[in-house]
DOTOR-759114 format. One record per residue (C-alpha): residue number from 1; residue in three letters; x, y, z. Coordinates in Angstrom, 3 decimals, m for minus. Layout:
# residues N
{k = NUM, r = ALA, x = X, y = Y, z = Z}
...
This chain:
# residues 126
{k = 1, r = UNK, x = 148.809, y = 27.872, z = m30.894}
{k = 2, r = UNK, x = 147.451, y = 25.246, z = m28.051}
{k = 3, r = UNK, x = 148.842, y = 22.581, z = m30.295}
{k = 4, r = UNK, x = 152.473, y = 24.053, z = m30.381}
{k = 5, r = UNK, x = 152.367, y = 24.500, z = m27.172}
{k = 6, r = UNK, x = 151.617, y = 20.695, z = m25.898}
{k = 7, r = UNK, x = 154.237, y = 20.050, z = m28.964}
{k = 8, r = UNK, x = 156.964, y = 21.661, z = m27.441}
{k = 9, r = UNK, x = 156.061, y = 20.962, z = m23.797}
{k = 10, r = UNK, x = 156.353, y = 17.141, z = m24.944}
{k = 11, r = UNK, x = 159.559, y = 17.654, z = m26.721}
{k = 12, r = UNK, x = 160.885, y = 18.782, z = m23.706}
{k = 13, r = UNK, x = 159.383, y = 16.409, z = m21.608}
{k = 14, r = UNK, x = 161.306, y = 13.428, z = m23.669}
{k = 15, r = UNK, x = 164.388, y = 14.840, z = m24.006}
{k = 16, r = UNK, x = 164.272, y = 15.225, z = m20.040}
{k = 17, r = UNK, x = 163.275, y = 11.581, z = m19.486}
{k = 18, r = UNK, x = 166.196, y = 10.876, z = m22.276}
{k = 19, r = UNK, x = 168.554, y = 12.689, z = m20.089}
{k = 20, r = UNK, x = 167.331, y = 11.144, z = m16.650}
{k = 21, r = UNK, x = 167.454, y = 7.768, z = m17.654}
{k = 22, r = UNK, x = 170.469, y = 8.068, z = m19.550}
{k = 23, r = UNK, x = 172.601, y = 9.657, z = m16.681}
{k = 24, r = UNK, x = 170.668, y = 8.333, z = m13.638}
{k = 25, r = UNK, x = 173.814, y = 5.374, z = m13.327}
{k = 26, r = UNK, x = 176.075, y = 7.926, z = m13.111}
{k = 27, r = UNK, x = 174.218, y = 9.920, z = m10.133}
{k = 28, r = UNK, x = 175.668, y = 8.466, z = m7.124}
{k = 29, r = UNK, x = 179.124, y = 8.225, z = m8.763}
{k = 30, r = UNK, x = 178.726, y = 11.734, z = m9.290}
{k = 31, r = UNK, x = 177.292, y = 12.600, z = m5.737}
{k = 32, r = UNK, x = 180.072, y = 10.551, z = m4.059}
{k = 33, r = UNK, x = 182.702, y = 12.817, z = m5.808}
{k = 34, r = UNK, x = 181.429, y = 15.895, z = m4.769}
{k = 35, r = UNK, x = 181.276, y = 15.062, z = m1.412}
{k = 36, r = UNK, x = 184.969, y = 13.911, z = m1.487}
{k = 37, r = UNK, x = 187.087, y = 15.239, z = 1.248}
{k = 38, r = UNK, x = 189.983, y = 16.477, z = 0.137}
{k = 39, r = UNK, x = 193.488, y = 16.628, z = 1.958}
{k = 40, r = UNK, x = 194.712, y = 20.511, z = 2.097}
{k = 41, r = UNK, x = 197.168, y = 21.172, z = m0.121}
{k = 42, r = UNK, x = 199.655, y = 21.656, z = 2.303}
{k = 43, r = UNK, x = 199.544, y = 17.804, z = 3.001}
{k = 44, r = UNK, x = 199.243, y = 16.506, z = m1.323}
{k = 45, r = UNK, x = 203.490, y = 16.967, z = m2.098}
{k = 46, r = UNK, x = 203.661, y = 13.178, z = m1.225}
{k = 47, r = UNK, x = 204.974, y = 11.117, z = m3.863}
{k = 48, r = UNK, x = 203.516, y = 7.657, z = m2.948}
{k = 49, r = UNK, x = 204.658, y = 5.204, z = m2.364}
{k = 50, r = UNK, x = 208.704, y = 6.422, z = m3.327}
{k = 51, r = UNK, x = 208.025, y = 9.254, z = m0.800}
{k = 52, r = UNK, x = 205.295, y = 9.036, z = 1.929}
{k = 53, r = UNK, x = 206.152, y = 11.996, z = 3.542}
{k = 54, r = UNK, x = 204.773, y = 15.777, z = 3.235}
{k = 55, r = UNK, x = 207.597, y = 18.149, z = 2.726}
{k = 56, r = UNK, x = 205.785, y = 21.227, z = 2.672}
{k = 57, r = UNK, x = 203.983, y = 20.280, z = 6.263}
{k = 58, r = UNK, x = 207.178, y = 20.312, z = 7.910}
{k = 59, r = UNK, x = 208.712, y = 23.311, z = 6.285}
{k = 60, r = UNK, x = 205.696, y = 24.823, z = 7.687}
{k = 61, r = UNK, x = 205.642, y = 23.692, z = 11.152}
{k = 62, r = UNK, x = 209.949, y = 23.861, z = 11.305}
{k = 63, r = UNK, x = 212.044, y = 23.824, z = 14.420}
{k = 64, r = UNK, x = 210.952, y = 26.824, z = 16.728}
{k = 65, r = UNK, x = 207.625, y = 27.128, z = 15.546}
{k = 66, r = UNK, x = 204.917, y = 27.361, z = 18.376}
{k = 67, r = UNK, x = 203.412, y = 24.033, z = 19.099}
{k = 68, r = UNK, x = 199.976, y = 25.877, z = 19.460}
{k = 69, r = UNK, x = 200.118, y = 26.909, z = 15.822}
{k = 70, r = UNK, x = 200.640, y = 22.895, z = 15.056}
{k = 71, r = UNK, x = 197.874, y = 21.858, z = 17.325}
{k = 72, r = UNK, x = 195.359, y = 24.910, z = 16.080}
{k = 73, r = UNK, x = 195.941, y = 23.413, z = 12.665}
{k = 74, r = UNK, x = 195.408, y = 19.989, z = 13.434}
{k = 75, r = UNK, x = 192.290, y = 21.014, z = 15.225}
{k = 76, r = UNK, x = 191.139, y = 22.779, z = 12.407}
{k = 77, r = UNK, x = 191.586, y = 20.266, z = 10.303}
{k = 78, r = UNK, x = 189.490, y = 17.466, z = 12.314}
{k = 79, r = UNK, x = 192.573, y = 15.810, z = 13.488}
{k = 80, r = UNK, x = 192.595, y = 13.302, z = 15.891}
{k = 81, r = UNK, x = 194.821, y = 13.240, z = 18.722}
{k = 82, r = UNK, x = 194.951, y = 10.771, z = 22.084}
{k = 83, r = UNK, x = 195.096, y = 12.580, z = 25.025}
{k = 84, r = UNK, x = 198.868, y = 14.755, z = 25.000}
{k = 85, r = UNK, x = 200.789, y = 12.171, z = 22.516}
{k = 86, r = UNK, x = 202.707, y = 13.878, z = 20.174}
{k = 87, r = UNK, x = 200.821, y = 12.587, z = 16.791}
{k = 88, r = UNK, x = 197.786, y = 12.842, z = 15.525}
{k = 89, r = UNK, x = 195.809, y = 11.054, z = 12.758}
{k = 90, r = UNK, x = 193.276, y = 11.864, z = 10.258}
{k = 91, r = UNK, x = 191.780, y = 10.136, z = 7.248}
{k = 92, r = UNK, x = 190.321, y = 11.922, z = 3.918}
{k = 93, r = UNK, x = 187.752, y = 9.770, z = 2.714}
{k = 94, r = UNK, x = 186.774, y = 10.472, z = m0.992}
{k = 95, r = UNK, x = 186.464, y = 9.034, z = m4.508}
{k = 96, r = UNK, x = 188.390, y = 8.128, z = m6.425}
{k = 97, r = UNK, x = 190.899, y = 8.149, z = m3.725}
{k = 98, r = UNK, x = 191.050, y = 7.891, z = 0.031}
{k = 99, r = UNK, x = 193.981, y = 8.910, z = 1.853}
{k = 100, r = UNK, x = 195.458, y = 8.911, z = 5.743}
{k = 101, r = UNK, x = 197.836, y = 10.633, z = 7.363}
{k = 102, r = UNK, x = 200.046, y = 10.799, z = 10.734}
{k = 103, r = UNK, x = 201.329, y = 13.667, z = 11.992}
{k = 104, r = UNK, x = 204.076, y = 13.263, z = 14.488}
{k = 105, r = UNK, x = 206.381, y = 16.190, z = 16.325}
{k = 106, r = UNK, x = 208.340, y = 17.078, z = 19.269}
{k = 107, r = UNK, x = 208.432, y = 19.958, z = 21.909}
{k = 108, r = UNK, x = 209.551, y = 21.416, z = 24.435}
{k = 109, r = UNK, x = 208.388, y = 24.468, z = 26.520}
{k = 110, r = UNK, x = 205.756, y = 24.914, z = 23.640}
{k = 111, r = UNK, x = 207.939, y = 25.126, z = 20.974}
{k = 112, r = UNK, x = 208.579, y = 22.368, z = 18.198}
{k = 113, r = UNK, x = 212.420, y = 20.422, z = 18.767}
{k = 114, r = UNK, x = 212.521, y = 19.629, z = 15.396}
{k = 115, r = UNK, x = 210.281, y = 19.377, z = 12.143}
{k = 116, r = UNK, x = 206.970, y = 18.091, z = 12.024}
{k = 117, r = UNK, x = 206.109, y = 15.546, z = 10.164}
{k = 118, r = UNK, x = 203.036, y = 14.221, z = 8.173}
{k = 119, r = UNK, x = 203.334, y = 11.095, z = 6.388}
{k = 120, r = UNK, x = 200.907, y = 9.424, z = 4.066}
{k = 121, r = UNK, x = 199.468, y = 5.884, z = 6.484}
{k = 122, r = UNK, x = 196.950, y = 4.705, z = 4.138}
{k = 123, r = UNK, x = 196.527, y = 5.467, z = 0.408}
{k = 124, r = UNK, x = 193.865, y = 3.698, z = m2.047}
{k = 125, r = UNK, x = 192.181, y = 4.775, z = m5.315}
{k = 126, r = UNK, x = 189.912, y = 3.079, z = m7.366}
């Protein structure tokens, strides 16, 4: 009985040092993907580098929407903006990919003049 015991309890043991050192290259690969940030989808209907710019954004934030809905989102979304200018920036950084964007409107009495847009700045992928 002892003796299947420490059988089995070995067996296991090598097939977990198997394991370790045969994924242990892959760990940091796989850590860095999981800790990807990822644009919201909202932002990913780009089609670089024909089409750099987010059509769904600025059906979303149209002509007449409140520009405190725009800058609640961009807020939300860790957008950076300088001090009132009407764009803001923000980069995803991730593997396999890391992406930035610019977002870029126009107002008036708190409402939007015209579409927002977001286009894509920066785009690279492994």
């Amino acid at each position: 009985m002892v003796k299947k015991f420490y059988f089995a309890f070995g067996a296991i043991s090598l097939v977990t040092i198997c394991l370790v050192t045969v994924t242990w290259p892959a760990l940091p690969m796989a850590s860095a993907v999981a800790s990807a940030e990822n644009p919201p989808d909202i932002l990913r209907d780009f089609d670089w580098p024909n089409d750099r710019r987010s059509h769904a954004f600025g059906a979303r934030f149209k002509t007449g929407t409140e520009e405190t809905d725009l800058l609640e989102w961009l807020r939300n979304e860790h957008f950076v903006r300088k001090g009132e200018a009407k764009f803001a920036v923000r980069r995803y950084e991730g593997i396999p990919c890391t992406i930035a964007f610019e977002v870029a409107w126009r107002s008036k009495d708190g409402q939007l003049t015209e579409d927002a847009t977001a286009h894509v700045t920066n785009y690279a992928c492994l």
